[in-house]
N, C-alpha and C positions, 0 to 999 in steps of 0.2 A: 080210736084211730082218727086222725087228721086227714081230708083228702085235699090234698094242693094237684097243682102240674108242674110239670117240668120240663122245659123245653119241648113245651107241645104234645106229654103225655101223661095221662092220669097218673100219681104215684097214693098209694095211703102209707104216712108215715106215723108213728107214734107220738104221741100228745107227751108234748116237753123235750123231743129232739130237736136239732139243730136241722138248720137248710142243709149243712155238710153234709153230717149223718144220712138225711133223704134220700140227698143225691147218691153216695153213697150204695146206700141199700138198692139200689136200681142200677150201679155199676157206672155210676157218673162221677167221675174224680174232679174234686174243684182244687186246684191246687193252696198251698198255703207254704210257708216257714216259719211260722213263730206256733203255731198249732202240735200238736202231743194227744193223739186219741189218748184218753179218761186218764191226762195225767194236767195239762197243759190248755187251757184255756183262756186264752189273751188277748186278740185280735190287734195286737199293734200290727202287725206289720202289713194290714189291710191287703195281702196278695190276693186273698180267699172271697172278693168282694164279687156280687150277684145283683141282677136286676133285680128287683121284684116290682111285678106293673100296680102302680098308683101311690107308689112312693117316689119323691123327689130323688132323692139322694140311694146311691149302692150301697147295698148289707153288707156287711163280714159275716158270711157263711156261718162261720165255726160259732158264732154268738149269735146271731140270730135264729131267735122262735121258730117252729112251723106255723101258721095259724090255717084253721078251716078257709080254705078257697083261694088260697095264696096260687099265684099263677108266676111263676120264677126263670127267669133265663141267665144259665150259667156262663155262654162265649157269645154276647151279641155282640155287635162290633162296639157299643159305651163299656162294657164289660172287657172285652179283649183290649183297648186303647188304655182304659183306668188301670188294666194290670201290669201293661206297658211301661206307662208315667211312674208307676206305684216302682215299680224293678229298679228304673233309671233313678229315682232319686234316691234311693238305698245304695247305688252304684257311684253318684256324688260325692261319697262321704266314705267311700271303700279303698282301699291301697288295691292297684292296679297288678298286682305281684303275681297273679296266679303259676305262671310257670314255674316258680321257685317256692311257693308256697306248698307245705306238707299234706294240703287238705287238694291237691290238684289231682283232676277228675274222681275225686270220692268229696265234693262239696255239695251241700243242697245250695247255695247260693249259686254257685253255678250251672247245676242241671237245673235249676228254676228258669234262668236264662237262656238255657238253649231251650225247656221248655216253650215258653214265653216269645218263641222268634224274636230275642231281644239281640240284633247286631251293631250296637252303637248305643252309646254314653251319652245323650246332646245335653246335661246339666253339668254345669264345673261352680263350685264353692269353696265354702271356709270346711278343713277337714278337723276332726276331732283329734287334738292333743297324742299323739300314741304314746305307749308308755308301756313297756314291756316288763314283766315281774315272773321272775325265773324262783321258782322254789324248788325243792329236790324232785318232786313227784310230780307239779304242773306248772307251766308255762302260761300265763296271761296274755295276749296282747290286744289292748284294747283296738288299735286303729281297724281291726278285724269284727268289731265287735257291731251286730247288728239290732241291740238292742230287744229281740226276740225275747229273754227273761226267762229262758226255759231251764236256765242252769238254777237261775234264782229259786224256781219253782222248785225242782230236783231236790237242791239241798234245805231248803227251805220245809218241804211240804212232803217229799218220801225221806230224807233220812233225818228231819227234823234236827238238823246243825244250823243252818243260817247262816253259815257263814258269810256269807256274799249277799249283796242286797244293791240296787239301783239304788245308785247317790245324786246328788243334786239336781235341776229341772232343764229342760228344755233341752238347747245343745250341747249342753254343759253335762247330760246327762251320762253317766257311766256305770258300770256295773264291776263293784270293787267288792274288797272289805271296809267295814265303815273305817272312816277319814281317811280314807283311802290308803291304809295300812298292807303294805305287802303281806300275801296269804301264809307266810311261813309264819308269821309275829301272830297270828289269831288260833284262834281252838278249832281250825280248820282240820276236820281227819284225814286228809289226802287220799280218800277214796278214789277219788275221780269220776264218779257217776253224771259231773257235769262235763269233763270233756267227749262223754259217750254221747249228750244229747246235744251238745253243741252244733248247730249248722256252717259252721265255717271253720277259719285256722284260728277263732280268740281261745279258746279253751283248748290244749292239747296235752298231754306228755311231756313232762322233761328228758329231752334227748337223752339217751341211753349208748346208741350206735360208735357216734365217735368215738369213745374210750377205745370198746369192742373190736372197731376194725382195728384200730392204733394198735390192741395187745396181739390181734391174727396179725402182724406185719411185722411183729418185734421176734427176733431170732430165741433171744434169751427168758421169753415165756411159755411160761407152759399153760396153757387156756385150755383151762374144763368147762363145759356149760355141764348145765341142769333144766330139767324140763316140767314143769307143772304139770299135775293130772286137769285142771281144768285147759290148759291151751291146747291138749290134743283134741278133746271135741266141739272146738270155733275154729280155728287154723284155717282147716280148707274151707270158709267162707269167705276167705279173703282173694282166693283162685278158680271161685264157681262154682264150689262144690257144693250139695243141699245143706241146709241147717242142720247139724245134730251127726254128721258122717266123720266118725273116729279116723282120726290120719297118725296113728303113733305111730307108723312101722315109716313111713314115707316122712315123719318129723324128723324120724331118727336119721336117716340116709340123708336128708336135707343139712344136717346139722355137720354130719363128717362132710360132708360135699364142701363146704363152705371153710372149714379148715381147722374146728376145734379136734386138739389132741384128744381131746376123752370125754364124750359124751352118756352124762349120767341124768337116772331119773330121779325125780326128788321124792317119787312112789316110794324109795327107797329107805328116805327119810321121815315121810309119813308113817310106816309101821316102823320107824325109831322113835317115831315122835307118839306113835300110842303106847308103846312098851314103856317109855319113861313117864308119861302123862298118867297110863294105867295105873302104876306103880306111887306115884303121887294122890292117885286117890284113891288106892286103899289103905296106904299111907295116911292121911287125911281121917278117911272112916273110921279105922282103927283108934287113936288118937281119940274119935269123940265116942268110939264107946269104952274109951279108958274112963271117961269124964272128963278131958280135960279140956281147956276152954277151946272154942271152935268159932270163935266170933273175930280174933284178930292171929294174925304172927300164918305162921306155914301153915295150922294145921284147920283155916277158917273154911268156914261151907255155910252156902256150897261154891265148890271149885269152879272156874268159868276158863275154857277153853283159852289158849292165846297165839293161837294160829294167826289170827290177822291182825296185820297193824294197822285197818283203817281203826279195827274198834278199841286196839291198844292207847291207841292215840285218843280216841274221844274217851275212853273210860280217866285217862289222864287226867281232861280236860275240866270232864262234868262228874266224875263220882271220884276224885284224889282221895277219897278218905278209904276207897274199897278194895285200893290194890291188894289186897293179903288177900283177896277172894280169888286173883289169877291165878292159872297154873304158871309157876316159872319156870316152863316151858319155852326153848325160842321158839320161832315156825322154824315146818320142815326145812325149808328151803339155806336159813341159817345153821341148824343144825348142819345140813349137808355140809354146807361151807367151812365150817368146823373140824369134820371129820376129813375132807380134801387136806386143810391145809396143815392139819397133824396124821394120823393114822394113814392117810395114800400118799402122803409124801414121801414118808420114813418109808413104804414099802416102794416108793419109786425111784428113793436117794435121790428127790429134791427139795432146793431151799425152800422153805414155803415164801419167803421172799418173791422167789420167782414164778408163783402160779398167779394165777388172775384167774377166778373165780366169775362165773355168769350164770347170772339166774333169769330164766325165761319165764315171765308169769303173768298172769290173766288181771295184773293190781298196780295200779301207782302207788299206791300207798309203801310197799317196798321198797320201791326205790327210796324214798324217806326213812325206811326202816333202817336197812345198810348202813347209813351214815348215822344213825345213833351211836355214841360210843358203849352202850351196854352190849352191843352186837359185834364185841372184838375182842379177841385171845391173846392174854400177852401181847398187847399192844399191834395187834393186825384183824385187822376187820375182817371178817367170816366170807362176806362174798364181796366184790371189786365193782358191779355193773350187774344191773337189772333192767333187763330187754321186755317191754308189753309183748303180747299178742301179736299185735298191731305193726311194731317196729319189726319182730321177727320177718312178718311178710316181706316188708319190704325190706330185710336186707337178705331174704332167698330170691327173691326179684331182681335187686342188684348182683348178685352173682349169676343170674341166668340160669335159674334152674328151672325146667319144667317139671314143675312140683305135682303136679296133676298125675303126671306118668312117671315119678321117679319107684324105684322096686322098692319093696319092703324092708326098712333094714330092723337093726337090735341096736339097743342101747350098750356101752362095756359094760365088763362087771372090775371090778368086785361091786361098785354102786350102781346098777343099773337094774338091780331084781327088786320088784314090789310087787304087794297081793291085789286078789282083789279091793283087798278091805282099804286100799289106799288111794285105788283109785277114784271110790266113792267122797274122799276129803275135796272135792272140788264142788260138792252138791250142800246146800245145806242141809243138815240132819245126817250126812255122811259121815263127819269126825265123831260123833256120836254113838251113831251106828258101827263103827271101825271100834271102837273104845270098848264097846258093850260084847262085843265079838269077842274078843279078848279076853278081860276082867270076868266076865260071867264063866267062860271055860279055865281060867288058869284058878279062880278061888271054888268051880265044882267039879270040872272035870268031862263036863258036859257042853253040849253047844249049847247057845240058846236059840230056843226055837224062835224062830223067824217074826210068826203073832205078834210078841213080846215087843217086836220092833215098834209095832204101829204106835204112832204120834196122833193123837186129838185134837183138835185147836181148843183153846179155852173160849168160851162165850164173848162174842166182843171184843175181842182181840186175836186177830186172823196173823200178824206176823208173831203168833206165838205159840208152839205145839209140845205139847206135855206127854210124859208115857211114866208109868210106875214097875221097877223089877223087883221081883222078890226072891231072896235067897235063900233056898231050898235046899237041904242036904248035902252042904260044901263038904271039901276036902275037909281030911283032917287038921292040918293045919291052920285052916279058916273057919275052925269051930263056932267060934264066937259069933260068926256074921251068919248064922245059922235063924233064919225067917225074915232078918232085915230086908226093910223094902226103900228100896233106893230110888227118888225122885228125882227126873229129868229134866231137860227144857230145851228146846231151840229153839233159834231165833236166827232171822235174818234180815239184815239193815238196822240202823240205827234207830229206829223208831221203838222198836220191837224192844232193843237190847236196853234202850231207856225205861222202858217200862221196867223189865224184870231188875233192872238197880236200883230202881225206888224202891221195890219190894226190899232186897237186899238192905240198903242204908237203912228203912226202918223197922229191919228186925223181924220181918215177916215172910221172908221169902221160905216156902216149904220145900226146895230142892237141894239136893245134896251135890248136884251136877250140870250144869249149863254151858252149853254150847251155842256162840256167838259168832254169826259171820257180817263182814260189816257192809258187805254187797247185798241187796233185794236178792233171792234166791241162790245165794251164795257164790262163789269164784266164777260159776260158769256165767255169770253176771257180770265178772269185774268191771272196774275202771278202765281196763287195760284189752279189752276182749273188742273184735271187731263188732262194728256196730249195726244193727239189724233191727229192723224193722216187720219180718215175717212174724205172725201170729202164732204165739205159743213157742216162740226159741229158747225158751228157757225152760220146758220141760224137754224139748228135741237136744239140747245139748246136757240135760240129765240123765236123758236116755243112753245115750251115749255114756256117759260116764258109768252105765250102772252095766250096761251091753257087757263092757271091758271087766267089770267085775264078774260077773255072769259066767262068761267065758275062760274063766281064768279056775288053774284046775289048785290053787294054795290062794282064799281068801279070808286071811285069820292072818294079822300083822305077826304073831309067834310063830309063825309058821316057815316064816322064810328065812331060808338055809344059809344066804351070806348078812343076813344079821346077826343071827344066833352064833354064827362065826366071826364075825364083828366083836358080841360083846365076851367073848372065849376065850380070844387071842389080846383083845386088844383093851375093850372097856372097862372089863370085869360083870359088874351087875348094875342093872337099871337100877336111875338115882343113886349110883354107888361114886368114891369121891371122884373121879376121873373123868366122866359121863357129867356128874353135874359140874363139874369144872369147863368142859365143851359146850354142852346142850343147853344149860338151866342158864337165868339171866335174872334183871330185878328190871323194875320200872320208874315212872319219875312221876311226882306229883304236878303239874301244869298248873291246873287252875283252870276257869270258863274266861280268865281274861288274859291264858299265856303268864301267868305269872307263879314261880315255884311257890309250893305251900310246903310249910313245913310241918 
């Protein structure tokens, strides 16, 4: 241990922490924005700067050492005045917009300020070039941009894409795609994990809202939304509510409130989307113990999950040669929109012309997805408008609801029932776990015991956990898959999912089944998920997702009574031609520089 002071009190800190950290662990907050506890470490934006006696010049906290005997003062009046000066000159080069600005009163640039007693601007300059770049899933604008590097770091160093990188010197300095190529033209996966840590309005969401209110105002549509299993447990963080507090009953009343004709869960769609995904891979298994080849076409293993389109997109981008390893599967959330705009239309005797579809979801990447044309039926795209999290709030905000104290409602049916097993798909190792729920009972007849579940990590590689099931005394029809031991994988982020593709492309992967989510920790992580800062949110908002399965008295996706009536009346049989006519899709080969491979 290191013993320094600290504004005039003994502290022992540990050898190779920061003056932050110190102060920190004694409950002394030095402020910062460009800083990211054990993600982000930078010190441009010198907020974070500290006396320490016998040095000429102030530290940046967050970079500076402890050393034996350091004697440190956090607010003396050179410290309070340099944080001053430091605010105002970042405020120089800032567009003055805040009122109309999306990021007004939830900006750290501005709570820094009221922090900082900073009531006045006294420096006027040359302001940096703006230059706005609208892609489907994120919005750019650099005049907003503080230079902080945190998004760079994000994609850069946790989902290891890079897309974005600080381009040219001084104040010329920007933070683009290189040659400053609009992010829709790059092998960007429109996760959006950079507008999560962004401190201002540069990094946001591509509006969503405007269609939204435009289709509630138009007489002659009929607007369905859909609701993700990850945005019921973040939502009420957006109204005060603790981390990790399931609000699906009070989403649901929020969402009639507001004026959608038929609010559906996409729970619903998730145990549609394992019944079909299930069925594809034993589909698949079968197949390779015919002996037939299993390396390219439908029947390649192992199968890899294709619930999310951040990792749809990057698997495009950086493994084009491996698409036959997807399940051609859409996400739920398309399926759903498939099934709205044939199957509950004909039972509502409307044009599907005239629905306008909305999916509410914890991911930017979505909104990018929609607009793929693989994601359209007979020439009509599956869902019309994809609202974040985020946007949600604030358009239950704009209608004036007090969401805090709205009652409990229900979602409609015929789409509105899902299991446990679906609510778990917002967690990583949840579509997995929902998948194995299934498959292990429909080919033994038996559950599988829960044990079975548990995931490993592999040595050295922590975004990546492994489990092995083995097939025991199946039905009789699945005689054959009698002691096969069927190898797993999850992953979450793209760090993870690159690793198990290497395996894949050369020929070594030992899994028959892999499960990729392209968020750190999965959906209850997304792009799209209100942004938090409390310690451990992202097992509080798993907890939550597992609570709702917990709780729930049918959690086995076969289990639920208006799908199996779904595919009776209307499907026929999972991956049968009708199903894969709505649900099933192909992908596109990109390339790592955006360019089709053939």
């Amino acid at each position: 241990m290191i013993h320094i002071t600290i504004n005039g009190k003994p502290v022992e800190a540990a050898e190779g922490s920061t003056i932050m950290e110190a102060a920190e662990s004694v409950g002394i907050k030095v402020p910062s924005l460009c800083h990211m506890k054990n993600v982000h470490q930078y010190g441009s934006c010198r907020i974070c700067v500290v006396e320490v006696e016998g040095m000429r010049n102030l530290q940046a906290s967050c970079m500076a050492k402890v050393r034996e005997g350091m004697v440190i003062r956090t607010h003396s009046p050179k410290v309070l005045e340099a944080r001053k000066v430091l605010y105002e000159l970042l405020l120089s080069n800032h567009p003055k917009d805040c009122l109309n600005c999306g990021r007004n009163t939830n900006c750290e640039l501005q709570d820094l300020g009221y922090e900082l007693g900073v009531t006045e601007s006294r420096f006027e300059g040359a302001m940096t070039k703006p230059l706005v770049d609208i892609s489907p899933s994120i919005t750019r604008d650099t005049s907003k941009c503080i230079l902080c590097r945190r998004c760079v770091t994000v994609c850069k160093e946790i989902q290891k894409v890079g897309a974005i990188q600080a381009q040219n010197r001084g104040f010329d300095t920007v933070v683009s795609p290189a040659m400053g190529l609009p992010l829709n033209s790059t092998a960007c996966a429109m996760c959006g994990q950079c507008t999560v840590v962004c401190p201002t309005g540069a990094l946001k969401e591509t509006d969503g809202l405007t269609p939204v209110w435009r289709a509630l105002a138009d007489p002659g549509k009929r607007v369905v939304v859909q609701v993700a299993p990850a945005v019921r447990a973040a939502l009420g963080e957006e109204f005060g509510l603790p981390v990790g507090t399931p609000v699906t009953g009070k989403m649901a009343t929020a969402l009639h409130e507001i004026g959608f004709d038929d609010v559906f869960d996409t729970l619903f769609s998730a145990d549609l989307t394992i019944l079909e995904e299930g069925t594809e891979l034993l589909g698949r298994l079968n197949a390779v113990l015919k002996g037939d080849d299993n390396k390219e076409g439908p029947t390649a293993l192992p199968m890899i999950t294709s619930c999310s389109p951040g990792w749809i997109k990057h698997i495009e981008h950086q493994f084009p040669e491996e698409l036959d390893h997807l399940s051609t599967c859409k996400s739920p959330h398309t399926m759903l929109g498939a099934v709205v705009k044939s199957f509950y239309a004909e039972r509502t005797g409307t044009d599907p012309k005239d629905m306008f579809v909305v999916s509410v979801m914890p991911c930017t990447a979505k909104k990018y997805e929609i607009q793929r044309p693989e994601m359209e039926v007979d020439g009509r795209r599956d869902v019309d408008a994809v609202l974040t999290t985020r946007e949600l709030a604030r358009m239950i905000k704009k209608a004036g609801l007090d969401f805090v104290n709205l009652p409990e409602g229900e979602f409609d049916s015929p789409l509105g029932l899902g299991t446990g097993a679906a609510d778990i798909f917002g967690v990583t190792g949840g579509v997995m776990e929902a998948a194995l729920r299934t498959v292990y009972e429909v080919v033994t007849g038996r559950e599988l015991p829960f044990e079975k579940l548990h995931v490993t990590p592999i040595v050295g590689l922590d975004q990546v956990k492994t489990a092995s099931i083995t097939i025991e005394e199946p039905l009789p029809v699945y005689g054959h898959l009698n002691g096969v031991t069927v190898n797993v994988a999850v992953t979450s982020g793209l760090e993870g999912a690159s690793k198990l593709m290497e395996e894949v492309a050369a020929g070594t992967s030992p899994y028959h089944f892999i499960e990729v989510m392209g968020c750190p920790g999965g959906c209850i992580n997304g792009g799209g998920q209100p942004r938090c800062t409390e310690e451990n949110y992202r097992e509080k908002r798993s907890k939550a997702l597992y609570s709702e399965d917990e709780r729930k008295v049918l959690r086995k996706s076969h289990e639920n009574p208006d799908l199996m009536k779904l595919y009776n009346e209307y499907l026929g049989e999972p991956n049968g031609h009708l199903s894969h006519h709505l649900l099933h899709t192909h992908y596109v080969r990109r390339g790592k520089y955006n360019q089709l491979v053939k």
